[in-house]
BAGUPA-611474 format. One record per residue (C-alpha): residue in three letters; z, y, x. Coordinates in pm, whole numbers, plus 50000, padded with zeros to 5 digits. Example, Ala and Ser with C-alpha at 12.3 -4.5 7.8 and 13.67 -1.06 7.14 Angstrom:
% residues 2
ALA507804955051230SER507144989451367
This chain:
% residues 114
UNK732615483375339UNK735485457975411UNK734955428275158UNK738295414875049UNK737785397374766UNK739475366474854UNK742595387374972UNK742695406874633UNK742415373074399UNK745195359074601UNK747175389874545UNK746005392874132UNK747075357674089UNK750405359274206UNK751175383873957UNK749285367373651UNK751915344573435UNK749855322573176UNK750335325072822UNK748685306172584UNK748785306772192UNK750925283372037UNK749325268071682UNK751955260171493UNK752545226471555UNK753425236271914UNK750465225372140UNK749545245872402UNK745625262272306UNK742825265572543UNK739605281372413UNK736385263872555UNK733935293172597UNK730925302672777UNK732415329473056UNK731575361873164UNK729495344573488UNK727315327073232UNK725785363573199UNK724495358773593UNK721195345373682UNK721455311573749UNK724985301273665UNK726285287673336UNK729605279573332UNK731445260773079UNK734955274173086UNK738115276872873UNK739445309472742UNK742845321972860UNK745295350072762UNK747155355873071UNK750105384173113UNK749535406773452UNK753135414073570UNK753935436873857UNK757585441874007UNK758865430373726UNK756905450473470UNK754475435973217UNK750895459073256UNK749115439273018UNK750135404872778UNK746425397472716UNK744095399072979UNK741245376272886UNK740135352773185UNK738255318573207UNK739395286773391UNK736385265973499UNK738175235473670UNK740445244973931UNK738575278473901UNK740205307773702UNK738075337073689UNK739445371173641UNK738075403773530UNK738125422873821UNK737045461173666UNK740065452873374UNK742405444173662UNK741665471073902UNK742305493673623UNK745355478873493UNK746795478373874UNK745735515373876UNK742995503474201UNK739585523774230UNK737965501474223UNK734435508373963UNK732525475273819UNK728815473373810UNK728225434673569UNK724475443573533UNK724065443773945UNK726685418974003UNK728475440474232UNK731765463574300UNK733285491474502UNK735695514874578UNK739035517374778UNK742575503474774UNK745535525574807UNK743395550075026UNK739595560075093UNK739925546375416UNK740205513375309UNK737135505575128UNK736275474774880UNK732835457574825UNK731475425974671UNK727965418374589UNK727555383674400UNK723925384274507
């Protein structure tokens, strides 16, 4: 299968607009939590929460997707994203690993985190 996993982040991000909670003193919030990855073998991450908006043409498909920014890092959840961007795109967390197609069955999508 074609990996483009790097391809589909850039394109994800460019339609993600952050939006964090405001307490109500005004501050900006961050969460610090243990993400999603910290599930994996081997990897504990020490992230902060985010509530990000996923906008597309214009429209808002979701005002609370829940992602993690570990440094420069922000990771996304990729089966909550393919389904809000309508992708087929199925996610298997207990393997570590994804597939399906984008916009046709010809062009296939993989990604193994082993």
């Amino acid at each position: 299968p074609l990996l483009l996993p790097s391809l589909v982040a850039a394109l994800c991000l460019s339609w993600l607009a952050p939006t964090r909670a405001q307490p109500a003193d005004g501050t900006a919030a961050a969460l610090p939590a243990k993400s999603p990855a910290a599930g994996l073998p081997g990897r504990v991450v020490e992230a902060s929460m985010l509530i990000l908006d996923v906008r597309l043409d214009g429209f808002i498909l979701s005002d609370g997707l829940t992602a993690y920014q570990d440094g420069p890092r922000v990771l996304l959840p990729l089966g909550e994203l393919a389904r809000l961007l309508t992708l087929a795109i199925t996610v298997q967390p207990d393997t570590g690993s994804a597939s399906g197609y984008v916009l046709n069955e010809e062009r296939t999508f993989g990604l193994n985190l082993d």
